[in-house]
Structures are given as C-alpha cells and as structure tokens.
N, C-alpha and C positions, 0 to 999 in steps of 0.2 A: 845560456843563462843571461838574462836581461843585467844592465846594469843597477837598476835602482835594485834586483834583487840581491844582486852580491855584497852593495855596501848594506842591507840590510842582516846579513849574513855574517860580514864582517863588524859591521857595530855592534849587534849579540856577541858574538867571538870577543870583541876589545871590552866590554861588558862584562864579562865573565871573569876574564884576566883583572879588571882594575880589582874587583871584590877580595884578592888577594892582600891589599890594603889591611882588611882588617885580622888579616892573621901574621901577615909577614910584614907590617907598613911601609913603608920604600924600598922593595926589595927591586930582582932584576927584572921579576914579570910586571911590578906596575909598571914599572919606566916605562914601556912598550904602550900602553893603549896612552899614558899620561903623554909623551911623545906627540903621537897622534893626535889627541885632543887639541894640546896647544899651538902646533901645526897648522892643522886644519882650521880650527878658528882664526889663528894671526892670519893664515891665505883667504879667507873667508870674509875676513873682517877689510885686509887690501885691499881686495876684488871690489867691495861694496864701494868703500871709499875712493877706488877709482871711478866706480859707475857715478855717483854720486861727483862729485867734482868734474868729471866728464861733461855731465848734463846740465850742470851749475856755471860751470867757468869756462871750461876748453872748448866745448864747441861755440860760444862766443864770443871767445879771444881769435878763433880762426875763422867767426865772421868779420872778424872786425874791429870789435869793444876788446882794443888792447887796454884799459883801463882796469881791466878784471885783474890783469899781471898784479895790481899794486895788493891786494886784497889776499892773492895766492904767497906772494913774498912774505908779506905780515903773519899768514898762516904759519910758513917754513921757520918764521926763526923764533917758534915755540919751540922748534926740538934743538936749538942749540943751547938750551938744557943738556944734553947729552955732551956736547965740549966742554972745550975748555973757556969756549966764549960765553959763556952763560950769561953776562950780563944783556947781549940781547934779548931773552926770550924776558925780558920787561918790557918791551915796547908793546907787542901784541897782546897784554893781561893790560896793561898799562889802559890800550885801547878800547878791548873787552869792558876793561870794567869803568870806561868814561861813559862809551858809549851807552852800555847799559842802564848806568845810575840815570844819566841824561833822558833816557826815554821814560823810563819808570817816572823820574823825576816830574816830566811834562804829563805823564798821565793824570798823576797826582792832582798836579795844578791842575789841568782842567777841568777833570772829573770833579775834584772835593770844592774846587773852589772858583773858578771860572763857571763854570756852567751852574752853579745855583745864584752867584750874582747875576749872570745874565737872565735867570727865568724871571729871579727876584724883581729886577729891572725893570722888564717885559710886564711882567704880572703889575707892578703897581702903574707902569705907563698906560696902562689900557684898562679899560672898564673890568672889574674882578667886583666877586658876591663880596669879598674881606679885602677892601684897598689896606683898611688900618693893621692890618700883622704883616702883611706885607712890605707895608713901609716902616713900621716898627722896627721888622726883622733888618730893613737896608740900613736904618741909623743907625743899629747895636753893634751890626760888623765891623766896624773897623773899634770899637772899644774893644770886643771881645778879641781879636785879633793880637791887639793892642798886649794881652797876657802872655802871649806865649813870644815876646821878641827877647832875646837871647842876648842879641847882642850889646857888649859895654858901652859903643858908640852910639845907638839909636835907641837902646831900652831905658838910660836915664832921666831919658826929660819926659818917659810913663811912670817910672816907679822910684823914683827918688821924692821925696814931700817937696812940695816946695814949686818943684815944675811945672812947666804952663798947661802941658797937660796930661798932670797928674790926677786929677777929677773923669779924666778921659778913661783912664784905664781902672779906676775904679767903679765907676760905670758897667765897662767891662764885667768886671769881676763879678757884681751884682746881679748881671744878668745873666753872667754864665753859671754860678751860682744856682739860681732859678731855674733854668734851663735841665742842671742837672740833677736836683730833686723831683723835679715834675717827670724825668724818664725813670725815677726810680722806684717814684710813689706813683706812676700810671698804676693805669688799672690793666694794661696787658701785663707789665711787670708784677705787679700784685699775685692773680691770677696765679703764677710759677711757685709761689710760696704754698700752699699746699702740695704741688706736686716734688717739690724739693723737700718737704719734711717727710712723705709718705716715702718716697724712696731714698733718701740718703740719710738724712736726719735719724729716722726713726729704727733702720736696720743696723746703725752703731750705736743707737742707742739701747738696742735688743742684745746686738752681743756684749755690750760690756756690764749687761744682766746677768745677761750666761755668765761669765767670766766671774761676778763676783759670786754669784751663788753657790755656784761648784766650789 
C-alpha cells in the first residue's frame, strides 16, 4: 500500500470518528481525530514557515547579508507575548504598524496628490486643446486644499474672519462647492436615478403596499 493511499484511508477513518461530535460532543472518540487535526496542521503550518524564512532570510544570512538577523529578532519578540516579558512584543507592532501607515501614507500622497499636480503642471506648461481649466484647476488647489487643514496652528489665519487669508479659503469653499454639485447633478450621475428607483425605491415601496393592504 502506497502512502498517499493510507493517509487517504486514514483521513476517512479520522472523518468518521470526528462525526461523533454530533451525538456525543467532546467525547473520547472526537479527541482522537481533533488531536490529529490540530497536530498535523501546527507541524504543517512549522514546516511551511520554516521553508518560508529559510528561502527569505537564512540562506542569506549564510551568504552573507547578516543584516537579515535584525528583521528575524524583531520577528521573535512578537511571541514574548507568551512571557512574562510581554512588554517587548510592542516594539515589532510598534514597527508593523509605522512602517505600514508610512507606506500607505506615501501612496496616498502621491497618487491623490503629487501626481495630478504634476500632470496639472505638465499640461498647462505645454501647448494643451484647454490651457484655461488647466490652469484654473492649479490656482483653486491650494484654496481648496486650504478646507480641510485641521490644524489649530496653521488652520487659523484660513478660517478665522479677519485673517490674511481668510478670502483664500473661501475661495476654496466655493469652488469645492461647485466641484461637488456638478458630480452630483452630472449627467453619468443622473443616469443612476432611474435605475435606483426601478430597483430599490420602487420594490419597498411595493412591499409596504402589501403590508398595508393585508
């Protein structure tokens, strides 16, 4: 008998036994395939993650790039969760979640907002069919921008009356303003108002027909 026949043989057989679950629910025959399961997967799951770090970090480190150690340590003192040292296992989330925010963060930036000033830029610097929306579009930026500052330090001298540039940020407002009825009263936006009353609108308003006429 081959082996991949037997563990097929034997996983029917462990198969059989868990179904006891629903008559007996923990009794002594689940333990047995439950056992095994959890087993097999925590060794299964090891293995992976040694093949995995193996091919990532250790055979690098034994070319060479001992600099991978610093990355493997940061890894390890996530499980001193398990001690009594637990305040380690912040460094590594600590890390996690700098680095992360940071990247997202720079995508952000460039994608929402780097890279349309640049085309913006680009486009009215060079011969274009529409120089005038273009260039429109680069004065209004930094009003419109001007809305969303937050902060008490640099958001006063926009939205307080009085300040220098306070007419800045109103500006802003007016043309964001604009900006966001013209996407609401488009005509692709429009368009959706028929197909939102035929299927949502109109099938609540069928059943609470039903509902009072009964």
């Amino acid at each position: 008998m081959s082996l991949e026949l037997a563990v097929k043989y034997v996983s029917f057989v462990m198969a059989i036994i868990a179904f006891s679950y629903a008559f007996h629910q923990r009794g002594g025959a689940f333990i047995i395939p439950e056992g095994v399961y959890i087993g097999s997967f925590t060794a299964y799951s090891l293995f992976q993650i040694y093949r995995s770090l193996k091919a990532t970090a250790l055979d690098f480190i034994a070319a060479g790039q001992v600099i991978l150690v610093v990355p493997i340590i940061i890894g390890l003192l996530a499980y001193a969760r398990l001690t009594r040292f637990r305040w380690l296992a912040r460094y590594p989330v600590a890390i996690l979640s700098g680095v992360g925010a940071g990247a997202l963060f720079g995508l952000m930036v460039r994608g929402q907002l780097l890279a349309p000033i640049g085309d913006t830029v680009t486009a009215v610097s060079s011969v274009a069919n529409d120089p005038v929306s273009r260039a429109l579009f680069l004065v209004l930026l930094i009003p419109i921008i001007s809305l969303f500052l937050y902060s008490r330090t640099f958001a006063d001298i926009f939205h307080v009356k009085g300040q220098r540039l306070y007419y800045v940020q109103r500006i802003g407002r007016i043309a964001f303003m604009i900006i966001v009825a013209y996407q609401c009263v488009s005509p692709s936006r429009m368009a959706y108002i028929p197909t939102l009353f035929q299927k949502v609108i109109k099938p609540v308003i069928d059943d609470l027909v039903l509902l009072f006429v009964r």
